[in-house]
C-alpha positions as CSV (number, residue, x, y, z in Angstrom):
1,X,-74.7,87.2,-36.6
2,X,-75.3,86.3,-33.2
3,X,-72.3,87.3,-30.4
4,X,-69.5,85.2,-29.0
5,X,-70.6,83.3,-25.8
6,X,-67.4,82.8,-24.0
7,X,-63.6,82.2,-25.4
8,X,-62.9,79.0,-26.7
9,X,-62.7,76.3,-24.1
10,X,-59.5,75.2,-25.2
11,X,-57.6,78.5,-25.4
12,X,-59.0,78.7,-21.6
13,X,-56.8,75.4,-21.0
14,X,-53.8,75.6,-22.1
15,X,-53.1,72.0,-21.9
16,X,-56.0,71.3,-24.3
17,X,-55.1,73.3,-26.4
18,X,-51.9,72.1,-26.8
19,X,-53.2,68.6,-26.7
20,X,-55.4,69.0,-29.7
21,X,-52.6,71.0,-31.9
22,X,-50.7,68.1,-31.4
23,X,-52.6,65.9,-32.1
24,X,-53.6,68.0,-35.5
25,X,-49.6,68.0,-36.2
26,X,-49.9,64.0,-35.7
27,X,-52.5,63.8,-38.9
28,X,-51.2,66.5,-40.6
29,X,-47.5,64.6,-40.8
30,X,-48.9,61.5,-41.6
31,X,-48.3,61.1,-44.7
32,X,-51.9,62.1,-46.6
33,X,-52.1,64.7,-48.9
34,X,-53.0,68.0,-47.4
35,X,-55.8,69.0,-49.9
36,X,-57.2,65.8,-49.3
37,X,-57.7,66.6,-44.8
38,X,-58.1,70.2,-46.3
39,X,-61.4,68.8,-47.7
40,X,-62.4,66.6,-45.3
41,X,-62.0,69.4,-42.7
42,X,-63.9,72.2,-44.8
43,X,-67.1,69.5,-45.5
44,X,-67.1,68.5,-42.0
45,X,-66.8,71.9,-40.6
46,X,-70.1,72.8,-43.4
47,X,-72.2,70.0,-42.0
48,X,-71.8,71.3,-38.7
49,X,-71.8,75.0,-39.3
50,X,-69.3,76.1,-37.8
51,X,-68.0,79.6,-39.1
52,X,-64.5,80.1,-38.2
53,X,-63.7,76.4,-39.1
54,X,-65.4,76.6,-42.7
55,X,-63.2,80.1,-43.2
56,X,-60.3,78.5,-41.6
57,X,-60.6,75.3,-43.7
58,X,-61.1,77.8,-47.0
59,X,-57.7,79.3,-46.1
60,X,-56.6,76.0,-45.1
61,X,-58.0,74.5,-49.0
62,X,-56.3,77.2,-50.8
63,X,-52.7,77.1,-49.5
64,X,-52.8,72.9,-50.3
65,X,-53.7,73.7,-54.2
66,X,-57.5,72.8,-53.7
67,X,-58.9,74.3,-57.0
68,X,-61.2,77.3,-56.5
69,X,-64.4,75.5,-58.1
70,X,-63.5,72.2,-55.7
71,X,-63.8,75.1,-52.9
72,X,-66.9,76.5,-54.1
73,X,-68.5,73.0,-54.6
74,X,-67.7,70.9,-51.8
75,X,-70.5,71.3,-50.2
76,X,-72.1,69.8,-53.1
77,X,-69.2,67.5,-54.7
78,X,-71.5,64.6,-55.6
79,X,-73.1,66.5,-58.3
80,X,-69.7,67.7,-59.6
81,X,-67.1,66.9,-61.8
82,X,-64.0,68.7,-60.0
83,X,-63.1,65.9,-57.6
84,X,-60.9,62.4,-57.9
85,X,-62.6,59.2,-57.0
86,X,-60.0,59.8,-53.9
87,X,-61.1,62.8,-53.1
88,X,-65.0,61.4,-53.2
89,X,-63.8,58.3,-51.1
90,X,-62.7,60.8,-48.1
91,X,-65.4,63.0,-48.4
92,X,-68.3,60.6,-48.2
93,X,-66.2,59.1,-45.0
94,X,-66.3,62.4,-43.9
95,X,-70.1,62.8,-44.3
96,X,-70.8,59.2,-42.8
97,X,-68.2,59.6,-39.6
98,X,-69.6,63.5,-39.1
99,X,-73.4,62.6,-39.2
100,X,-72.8,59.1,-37.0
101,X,-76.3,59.5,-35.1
102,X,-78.0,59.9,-38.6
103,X,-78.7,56.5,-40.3
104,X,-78.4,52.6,-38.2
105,X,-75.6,51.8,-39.8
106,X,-73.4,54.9,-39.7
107,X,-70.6,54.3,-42.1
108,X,-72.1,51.5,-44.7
109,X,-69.8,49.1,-46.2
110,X,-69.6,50.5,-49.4
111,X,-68.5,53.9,-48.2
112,X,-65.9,52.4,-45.7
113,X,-64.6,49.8,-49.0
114,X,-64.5,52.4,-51.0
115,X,-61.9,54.9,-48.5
116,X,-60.1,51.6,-48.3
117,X,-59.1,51.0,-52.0
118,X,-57.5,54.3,-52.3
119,X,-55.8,54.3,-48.7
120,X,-54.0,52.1,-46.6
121,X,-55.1,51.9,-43.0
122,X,-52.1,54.5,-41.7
123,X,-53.9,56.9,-44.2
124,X,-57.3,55.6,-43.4
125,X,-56.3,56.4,-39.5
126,X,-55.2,59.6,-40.5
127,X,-58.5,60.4,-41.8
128,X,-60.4,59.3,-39.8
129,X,-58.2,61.3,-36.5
130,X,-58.9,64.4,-38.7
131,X,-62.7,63.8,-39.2
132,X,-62.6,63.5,-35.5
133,X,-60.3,66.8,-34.2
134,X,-62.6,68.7,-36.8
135,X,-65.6,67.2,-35.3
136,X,-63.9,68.3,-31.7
137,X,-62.7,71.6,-33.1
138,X,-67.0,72.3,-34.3
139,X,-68.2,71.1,-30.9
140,X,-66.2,73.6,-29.2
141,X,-66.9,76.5,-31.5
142,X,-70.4,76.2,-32.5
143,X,-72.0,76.3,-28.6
144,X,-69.4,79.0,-28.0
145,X,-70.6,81.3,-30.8
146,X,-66.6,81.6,-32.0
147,X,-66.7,84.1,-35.0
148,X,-65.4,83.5,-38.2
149,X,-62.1,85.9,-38.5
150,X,-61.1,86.0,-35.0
151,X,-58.4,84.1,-35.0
């Protein structure tokens, strides 16, 4: 395990910090289900290994009713039978908006169509905000070193 670097960026400005919760309030009260951003956070934040966020999205999982074997297999919930075609849709958006630099064309069609028959575009926009703070909340922690549990 390899030693903090420095705090958190934002807890060393205040005003981003409080900028980013609200904008995590924003999503969060939007109207989507919170297992399904609990999901979409925990895969994002395994993709880009950051600790505290995959513990934090565990805890996160758990209080929204995620099931414990959707928990332990969302790192590999293509080959499982424990999600919704819903659930699939915002995780495979997830993977596609979280790994942009990855393939020329970075979220296909048929991922994108697929998010969009199971949620309108307030939903969709609520996804995709929380793909993006948990992609901001990574990029912050992972350089940083921030340690799982030290919240």
């Amino acid at each position: 395990m390899s030693t903090e670097r420095m705090p958190n960026p934002a807890a060393l400005i205040p005003e981003a910090t409080e900028a980013l919760m609200a904008l995590n309030r924003a999503v969060t009260g939007a109207g989507v289900d919170g297992r399904l951003l609990a999901l979409s956070h925990l895969r994002a934040s395994q993709i880009n290994g950051c600790a505290p966020c995959v513990a934090g999205g565990v805890h996160q999982a758990q209080r929204h009713g995620v099931t414990a074997d959707q928990v332990h297999a969302v790192a590999a919930w293509r080959e499982t039978p424990w999600f919704s075609d819903e659930e699939r849709a915002a995780l495979a958006l997830t993977e596609a908006v979280t790994r942009l630099a990855d393939r020329p064309d970075p979220v296909p069609d048929h991922v994108w169509d697929m998010a969009a028959k199971h949620f309108d575009q307030k939903e969709l926009a609520a996804l995709l905000l929380n793909i993006a703070i948990t992609n901001a909340f990574n990029r912050l922690n992972v350089p940083t070193r921030q340690q799982a549990g030290q919240w």
